[in-house]
BALUM-602134 format. One record per residue (C-alpha): x negated, z negated, y; residue in three letters; residue number from 1. Coordinates in nm, 4 decimals, padded with zeros to 6 digits. Each point is the difference from the previous one (the first is absolute). Layout:
REM residues N
<paro X="X" Z="Z" Y="Y" residu="ALA" num="NUM"/>
...
END
This chain:
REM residues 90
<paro X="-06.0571" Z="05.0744" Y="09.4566" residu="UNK" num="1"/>
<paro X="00.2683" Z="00.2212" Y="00.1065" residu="UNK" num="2"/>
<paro X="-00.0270" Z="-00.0643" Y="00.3635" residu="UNK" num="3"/>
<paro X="-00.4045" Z="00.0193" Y="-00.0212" residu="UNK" num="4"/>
<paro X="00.0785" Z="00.3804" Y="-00.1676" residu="UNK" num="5"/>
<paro X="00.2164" Z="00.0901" Y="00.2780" residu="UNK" num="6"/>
<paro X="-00.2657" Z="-00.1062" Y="00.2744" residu="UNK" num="7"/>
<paro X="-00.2465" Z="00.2285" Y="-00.1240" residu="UNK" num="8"/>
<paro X="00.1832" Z="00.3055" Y="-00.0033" residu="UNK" num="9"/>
<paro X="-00.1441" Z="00.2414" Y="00.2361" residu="UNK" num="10"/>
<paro X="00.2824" Z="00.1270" Y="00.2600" residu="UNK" num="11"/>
<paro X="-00.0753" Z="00.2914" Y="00.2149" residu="UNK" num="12"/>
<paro X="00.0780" Z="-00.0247" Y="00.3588" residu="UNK" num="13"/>
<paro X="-00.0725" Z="00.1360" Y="00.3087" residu="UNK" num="14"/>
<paro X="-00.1244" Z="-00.1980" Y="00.3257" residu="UNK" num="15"/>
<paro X="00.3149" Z="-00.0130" Y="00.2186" residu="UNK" num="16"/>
<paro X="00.1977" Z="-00.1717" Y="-00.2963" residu="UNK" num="17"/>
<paro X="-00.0343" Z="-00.3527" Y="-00.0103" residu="UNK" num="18"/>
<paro X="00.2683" Z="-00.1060" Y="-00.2702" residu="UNK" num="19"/>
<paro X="00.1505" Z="00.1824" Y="-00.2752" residu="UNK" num="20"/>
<paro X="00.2810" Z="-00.1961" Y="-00.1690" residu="UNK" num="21"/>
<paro X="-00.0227" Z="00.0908" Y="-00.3901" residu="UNK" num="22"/>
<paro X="00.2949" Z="-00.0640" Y="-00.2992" residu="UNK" num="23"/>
<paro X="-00.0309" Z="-00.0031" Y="-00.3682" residu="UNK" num="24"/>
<paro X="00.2339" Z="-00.0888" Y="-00.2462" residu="UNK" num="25"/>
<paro X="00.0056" Z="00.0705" Y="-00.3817" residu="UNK" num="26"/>
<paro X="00.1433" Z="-00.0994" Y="-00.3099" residu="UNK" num="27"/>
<paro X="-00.1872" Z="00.0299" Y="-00.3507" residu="UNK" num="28"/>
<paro X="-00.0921" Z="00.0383" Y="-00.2787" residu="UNK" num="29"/>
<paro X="-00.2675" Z="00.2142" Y="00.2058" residu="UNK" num="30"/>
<paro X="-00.3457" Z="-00.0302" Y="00.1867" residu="UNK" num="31"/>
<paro X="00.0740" Z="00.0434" Y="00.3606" residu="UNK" num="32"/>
<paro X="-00.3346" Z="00.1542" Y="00.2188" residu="UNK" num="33"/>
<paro X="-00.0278" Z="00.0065" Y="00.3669" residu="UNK" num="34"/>
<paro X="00.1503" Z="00.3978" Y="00.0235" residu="UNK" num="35"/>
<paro X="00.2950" Z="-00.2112" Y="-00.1013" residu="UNK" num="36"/>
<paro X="00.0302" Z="-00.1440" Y="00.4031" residu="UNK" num="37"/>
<paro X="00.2207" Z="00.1338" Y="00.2353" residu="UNK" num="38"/>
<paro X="-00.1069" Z="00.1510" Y="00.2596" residu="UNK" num="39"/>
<paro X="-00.2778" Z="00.1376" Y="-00.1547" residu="UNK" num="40"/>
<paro X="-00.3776" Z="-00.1653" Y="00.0541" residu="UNK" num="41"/>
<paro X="-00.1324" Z="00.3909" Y="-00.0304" residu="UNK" num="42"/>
<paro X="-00.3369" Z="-00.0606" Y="-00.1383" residu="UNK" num="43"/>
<paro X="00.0614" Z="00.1567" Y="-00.3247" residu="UNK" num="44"/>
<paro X="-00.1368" Z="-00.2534" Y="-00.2334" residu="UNK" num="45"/>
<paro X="00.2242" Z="-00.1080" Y="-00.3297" residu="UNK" num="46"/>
<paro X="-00.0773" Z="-00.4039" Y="00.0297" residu="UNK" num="47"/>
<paro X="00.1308" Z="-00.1887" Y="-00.2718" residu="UNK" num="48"/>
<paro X="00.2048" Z="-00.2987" Y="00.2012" residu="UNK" num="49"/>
<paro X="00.1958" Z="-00.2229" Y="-00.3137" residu="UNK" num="50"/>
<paro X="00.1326" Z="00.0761" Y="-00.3590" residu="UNK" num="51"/>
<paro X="00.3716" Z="-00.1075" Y="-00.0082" residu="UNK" num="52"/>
<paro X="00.1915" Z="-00.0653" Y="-00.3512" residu="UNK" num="53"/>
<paro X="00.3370" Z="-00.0112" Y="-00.0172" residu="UNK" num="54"/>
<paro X="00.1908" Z="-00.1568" Y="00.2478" residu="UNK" num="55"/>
<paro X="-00.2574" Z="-00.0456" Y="00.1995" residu="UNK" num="56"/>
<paro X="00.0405" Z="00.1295" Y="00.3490" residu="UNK" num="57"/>
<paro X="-00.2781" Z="00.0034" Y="00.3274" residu="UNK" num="58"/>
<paro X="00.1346" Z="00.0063" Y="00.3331" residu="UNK" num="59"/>
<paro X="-00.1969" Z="00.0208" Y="00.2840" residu="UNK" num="60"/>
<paro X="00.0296" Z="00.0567" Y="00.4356" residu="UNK" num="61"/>
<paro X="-00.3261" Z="00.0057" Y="00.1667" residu="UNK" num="62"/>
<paro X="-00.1576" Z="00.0603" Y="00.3080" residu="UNK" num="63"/>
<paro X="-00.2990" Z="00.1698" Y="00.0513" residu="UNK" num="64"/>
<paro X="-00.2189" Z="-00.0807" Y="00.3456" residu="UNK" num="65"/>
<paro X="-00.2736" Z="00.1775" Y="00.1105" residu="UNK" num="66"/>
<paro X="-00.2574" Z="-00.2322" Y="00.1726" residu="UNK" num="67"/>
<paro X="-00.3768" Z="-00.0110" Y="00.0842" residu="UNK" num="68"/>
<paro X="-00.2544" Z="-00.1526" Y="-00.1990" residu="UNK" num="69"/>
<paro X="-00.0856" Z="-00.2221" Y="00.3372" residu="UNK" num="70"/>
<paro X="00.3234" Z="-00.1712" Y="00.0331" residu="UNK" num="71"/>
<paro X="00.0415" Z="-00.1232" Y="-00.4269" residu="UNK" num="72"/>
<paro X="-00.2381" Z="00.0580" Y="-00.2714" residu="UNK" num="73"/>
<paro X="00.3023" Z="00.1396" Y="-00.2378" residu="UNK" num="74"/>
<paro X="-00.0376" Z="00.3125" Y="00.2619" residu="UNK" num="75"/>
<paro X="-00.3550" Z="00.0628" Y="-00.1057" residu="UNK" num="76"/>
<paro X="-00.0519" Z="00.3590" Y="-00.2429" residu="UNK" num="77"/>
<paro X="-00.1659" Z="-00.0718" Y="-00.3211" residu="UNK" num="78"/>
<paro X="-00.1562" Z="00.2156" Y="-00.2351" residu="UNK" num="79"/>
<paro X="-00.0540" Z="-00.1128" Y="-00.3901" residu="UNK" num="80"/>
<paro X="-00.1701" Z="00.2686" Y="-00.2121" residu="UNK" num="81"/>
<paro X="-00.1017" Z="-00.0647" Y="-00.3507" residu="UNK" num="82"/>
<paro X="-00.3380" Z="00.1598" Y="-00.1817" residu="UNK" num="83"/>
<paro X="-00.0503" Z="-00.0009" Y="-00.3899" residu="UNK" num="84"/>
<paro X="-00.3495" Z="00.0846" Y="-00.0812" residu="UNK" num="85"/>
<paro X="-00.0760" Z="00.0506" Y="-00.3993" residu="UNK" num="86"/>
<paro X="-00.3627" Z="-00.0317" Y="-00.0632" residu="UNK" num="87"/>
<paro X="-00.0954" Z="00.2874" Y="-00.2865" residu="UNK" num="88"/>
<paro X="-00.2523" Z="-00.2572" Y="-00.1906" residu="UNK" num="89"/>
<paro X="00.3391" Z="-00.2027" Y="-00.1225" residu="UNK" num="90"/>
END
């Protein structure tokens, strides 16, 4: 779960990087959120990543490749919206 959270923060990069090496490590009780990664992913959203209790810790290295949707599918942009249409006659 924790992993598939990670993969779907959006990281802001420009063209001539290719990989960005990223460190997190925290100790709770606290909710940790992707501003909590060092160096920064800069896209300004608050995303929720795990709740930890008490000694509970998350420690994570990753790197971050950026590919073309013509050499792996997991390059490919996506784009999820979500519409919630309330009909007046309920």
């Amino acid at each position: 779960m924790i992993a598939h959270r990670i993969g779907l923060i959006p990281i802001k990069t420009d063209k001539s990087t290719k990989e960005t090496k990223f460190k997190l490590k925290e100790v709770g009780p606290k909710t940790v959120y992707s501003t909590d990664v060092k160096p920064s992913v800069e896209t300004g959203y608050k995303i929720p990543l795990v709740i930890l209790d008490n000694e509970q810790e998350l420690e994570m290295v990753a790197d971050a490749r950026l590919g073309k949707g013509i050499d792996h599918i997991k390059y490919s942009p996506g784009l999820v919206y979500f519409r919630h249409n309330i009909d007046p006659k309920y």
